[in-house]
PAGU-949070 format. One record per residue (C-alpha): residue in three letters; x, y, z. Coordinates in nm, 2 decimals. Each point is the difference from the previous one (the first is absolute). Layout:
+------+--------+--------+--------+
| type |      X |      Y |      Z |
+------+--------+--------+--------+
|  ALA |      X |      Y |      Z |
...
+------+--------+--------+--------+
REM end
This chain:
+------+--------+--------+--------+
| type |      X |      Y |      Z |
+------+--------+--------+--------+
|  UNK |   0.00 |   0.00 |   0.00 |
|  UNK |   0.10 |   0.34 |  -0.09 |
|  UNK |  -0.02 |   0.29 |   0.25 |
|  UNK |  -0.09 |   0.23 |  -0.33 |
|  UNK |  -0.29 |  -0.18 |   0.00 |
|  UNK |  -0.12 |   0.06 |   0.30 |
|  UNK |   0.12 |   0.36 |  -0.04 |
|  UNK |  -0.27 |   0.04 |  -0.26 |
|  UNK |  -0.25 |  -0.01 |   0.25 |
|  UNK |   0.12 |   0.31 |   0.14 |
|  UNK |  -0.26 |   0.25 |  -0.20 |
|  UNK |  -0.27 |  -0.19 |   0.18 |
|  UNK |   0.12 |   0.10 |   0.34 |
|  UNK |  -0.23 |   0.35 |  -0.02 |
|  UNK |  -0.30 |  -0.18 |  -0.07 |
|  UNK |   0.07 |  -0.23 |   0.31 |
|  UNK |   0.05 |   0.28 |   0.20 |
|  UNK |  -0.30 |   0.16 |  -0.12 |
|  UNK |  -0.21 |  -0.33 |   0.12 |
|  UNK |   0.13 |   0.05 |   0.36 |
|  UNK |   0.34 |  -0.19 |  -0.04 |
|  UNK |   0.22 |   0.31 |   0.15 |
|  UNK |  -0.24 |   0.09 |   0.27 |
|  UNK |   0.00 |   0.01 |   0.35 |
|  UNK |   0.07 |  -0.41 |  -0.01 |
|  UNK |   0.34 |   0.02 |  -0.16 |
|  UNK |   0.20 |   0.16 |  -0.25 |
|  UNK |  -0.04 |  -0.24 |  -0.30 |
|  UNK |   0.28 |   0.17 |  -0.19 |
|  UNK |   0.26 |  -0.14 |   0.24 |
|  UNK |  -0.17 |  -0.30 |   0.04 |
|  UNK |   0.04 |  -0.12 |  -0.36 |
|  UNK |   0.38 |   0.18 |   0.01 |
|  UNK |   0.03 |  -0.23 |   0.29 |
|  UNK |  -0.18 |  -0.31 |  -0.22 |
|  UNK |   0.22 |   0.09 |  -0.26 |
|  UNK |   0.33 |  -0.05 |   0.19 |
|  UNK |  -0.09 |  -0.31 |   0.10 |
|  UNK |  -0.06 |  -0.16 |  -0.36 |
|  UNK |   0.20 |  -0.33 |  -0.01 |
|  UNK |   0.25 |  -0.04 |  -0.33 |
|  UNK |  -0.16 |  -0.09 |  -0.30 |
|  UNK |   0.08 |  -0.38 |   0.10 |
|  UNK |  -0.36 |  -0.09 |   0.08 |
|  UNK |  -0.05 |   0.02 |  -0.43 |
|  UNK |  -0.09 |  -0.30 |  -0.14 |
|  UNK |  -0.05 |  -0.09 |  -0.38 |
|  UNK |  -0.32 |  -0.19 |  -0.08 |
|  UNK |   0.22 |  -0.32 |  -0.07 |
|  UNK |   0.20 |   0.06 |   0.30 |
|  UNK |  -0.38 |   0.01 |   0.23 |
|  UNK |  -0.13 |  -0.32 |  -0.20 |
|  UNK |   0.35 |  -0.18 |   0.16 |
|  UNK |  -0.10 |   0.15 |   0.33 |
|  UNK |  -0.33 |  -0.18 |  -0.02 |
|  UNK |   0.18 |  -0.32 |   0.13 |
|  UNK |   0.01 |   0.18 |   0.34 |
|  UNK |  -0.37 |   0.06 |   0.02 |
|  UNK |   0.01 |   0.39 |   0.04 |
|  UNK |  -0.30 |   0.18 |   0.08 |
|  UNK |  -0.11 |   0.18 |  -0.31 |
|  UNK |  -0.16 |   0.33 |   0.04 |
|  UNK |  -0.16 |   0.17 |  -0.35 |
|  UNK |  -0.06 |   0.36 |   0.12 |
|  UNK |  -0.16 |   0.06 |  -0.33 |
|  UNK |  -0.37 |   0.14 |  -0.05 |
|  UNK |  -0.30 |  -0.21 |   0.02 |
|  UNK |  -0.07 |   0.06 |  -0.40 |
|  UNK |   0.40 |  -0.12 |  -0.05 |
|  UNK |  -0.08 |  -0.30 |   0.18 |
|  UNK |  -0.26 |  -0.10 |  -0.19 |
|  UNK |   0.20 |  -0.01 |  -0.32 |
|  UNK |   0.24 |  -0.24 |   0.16 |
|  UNK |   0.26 |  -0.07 |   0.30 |
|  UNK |   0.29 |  -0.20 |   0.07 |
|  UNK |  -0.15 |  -0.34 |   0.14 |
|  UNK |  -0.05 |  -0.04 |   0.39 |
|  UNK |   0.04 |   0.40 |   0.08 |
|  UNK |  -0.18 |   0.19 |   0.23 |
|  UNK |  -0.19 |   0.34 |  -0.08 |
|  UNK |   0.05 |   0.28 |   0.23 |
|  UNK |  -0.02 |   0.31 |  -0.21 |
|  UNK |   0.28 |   0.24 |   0.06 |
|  UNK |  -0.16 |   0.26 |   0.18 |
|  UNK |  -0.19 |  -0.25 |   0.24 |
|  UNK |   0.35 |  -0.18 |   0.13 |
|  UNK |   0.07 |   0.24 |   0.28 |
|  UNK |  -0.33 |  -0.14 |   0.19 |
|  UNK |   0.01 |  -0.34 |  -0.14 |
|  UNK |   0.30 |  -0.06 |   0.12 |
|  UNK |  -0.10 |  -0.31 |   0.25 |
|  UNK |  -0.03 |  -0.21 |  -0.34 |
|  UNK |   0.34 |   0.00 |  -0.06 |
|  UNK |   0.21 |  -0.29 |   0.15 |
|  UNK |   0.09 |   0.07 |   0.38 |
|  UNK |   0.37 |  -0.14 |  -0.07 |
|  UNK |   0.19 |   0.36 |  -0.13 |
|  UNK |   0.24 |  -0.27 |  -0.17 |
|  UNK |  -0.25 |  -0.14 |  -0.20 |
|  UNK |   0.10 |   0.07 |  -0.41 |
|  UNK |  -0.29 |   0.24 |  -0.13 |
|  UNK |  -0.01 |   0.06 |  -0.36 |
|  UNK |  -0.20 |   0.33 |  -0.09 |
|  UNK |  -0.16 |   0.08 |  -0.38 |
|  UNK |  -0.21 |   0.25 |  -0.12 |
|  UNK |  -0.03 |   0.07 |  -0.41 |
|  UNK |   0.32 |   0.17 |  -0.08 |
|  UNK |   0.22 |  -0.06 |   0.34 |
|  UNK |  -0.02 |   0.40 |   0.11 |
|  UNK |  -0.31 |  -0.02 |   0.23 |
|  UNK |   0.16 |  -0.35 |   0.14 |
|  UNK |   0.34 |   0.16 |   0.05 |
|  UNK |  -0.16 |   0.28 |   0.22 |
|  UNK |  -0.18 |  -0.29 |   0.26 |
|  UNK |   0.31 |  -0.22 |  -0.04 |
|  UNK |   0.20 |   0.27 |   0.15 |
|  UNK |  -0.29 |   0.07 |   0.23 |
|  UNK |   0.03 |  -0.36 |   0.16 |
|  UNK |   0.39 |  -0.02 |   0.01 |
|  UNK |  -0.04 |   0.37 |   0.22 |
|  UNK |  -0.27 |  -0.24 |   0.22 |
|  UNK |   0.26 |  -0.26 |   0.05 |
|  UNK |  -0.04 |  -0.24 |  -0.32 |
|  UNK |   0.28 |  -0.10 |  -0.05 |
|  UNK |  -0.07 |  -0.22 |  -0.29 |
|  UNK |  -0.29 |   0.18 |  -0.14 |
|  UNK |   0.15 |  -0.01 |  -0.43 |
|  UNK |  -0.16 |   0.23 |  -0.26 |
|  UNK |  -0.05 |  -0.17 |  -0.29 |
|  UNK |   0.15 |   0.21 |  -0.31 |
|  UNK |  -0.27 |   0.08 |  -0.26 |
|  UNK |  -0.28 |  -0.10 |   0.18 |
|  UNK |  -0.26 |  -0.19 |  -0.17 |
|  UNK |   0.07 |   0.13 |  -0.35 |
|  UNK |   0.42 |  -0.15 |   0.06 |
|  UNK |  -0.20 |  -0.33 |   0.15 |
|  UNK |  -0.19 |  -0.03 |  -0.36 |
|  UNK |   0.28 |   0.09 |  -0.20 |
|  UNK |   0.17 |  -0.26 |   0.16 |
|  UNK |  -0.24 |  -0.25 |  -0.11 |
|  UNK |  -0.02 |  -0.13 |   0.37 |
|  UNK |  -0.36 |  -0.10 |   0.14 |
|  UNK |  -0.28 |   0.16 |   0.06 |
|  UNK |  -0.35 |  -0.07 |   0.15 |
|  UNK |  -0.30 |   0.16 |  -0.11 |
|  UNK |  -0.09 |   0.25 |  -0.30 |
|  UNK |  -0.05 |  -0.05 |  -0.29 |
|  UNK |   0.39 |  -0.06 |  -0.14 |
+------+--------+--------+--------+
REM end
């Protein structure tokens, strides 16, 4: 994972702000500076072939992809938790923080952003998988559902 990346979300911090983020409760702008700084090396990047390898350890797949994305197809045996809904879901991910946890949305941007959200939580194994969904079909690996 890139830090540029996440850097792109910068222009969105306003907004946040503007729905109560920087209030009273916190200053949200050094929270995410803070987030930021912990961001683990881009070493929790996998390639579509290298996650399909990593099946043989039984990861816990999350697809943080939308409902309507789901529909037209996920990797076999994932779990749906839609991005925005993973902070409070959080007690459906395995207890054990060394459990391997391979993250996809469509493209791998969304997923990179909650991957590095549950290695700042303590995940130590949580893996974005590069591409997302799109990388997972080009790779002609698997899929359930949809119409393919």
């Amino acid at each position: 994972m890139r830090r540029r990346h996440l850097l792109a979300l910068l222009p969105l911090l306003p907004l946040a702000r503007a729905q109560g983020g920087g209030g009273a409760g916190g200053d949200w702008v050094k929270a995410f500076g803070e987030f930021l700084k912990r961001v683990p090396p881009a070493s929790y990047l996998v390639y579509p072939t290298e996650a399909k390898d990593l099946l043989l350890f039984d990861p816990f797949i999350l697809d943080v992809r939308t409902e309507e994305e789901r529909k037209k197809g996920y990797i076999p045996g994932s779990v749906h938790i839609y991005a925005g809904q993973v902070p409070d879901r959080l007690h459906e991910l395995p207890k054990d923080k060394e459990a391997l946890i391979l993250v996809y949305c469509n493209s791998g941007s969304v997923s990179m952003v909650v991957t590095a959200y549950l290695q700042a939580l303590g995940y130590k194994n949580a893996k974005n998988i590069a591409h997302g969904f799109k990388g997972w079909l080009d790779a002609g690996l698997e899929v359930e559902g949809g119409s393919q």
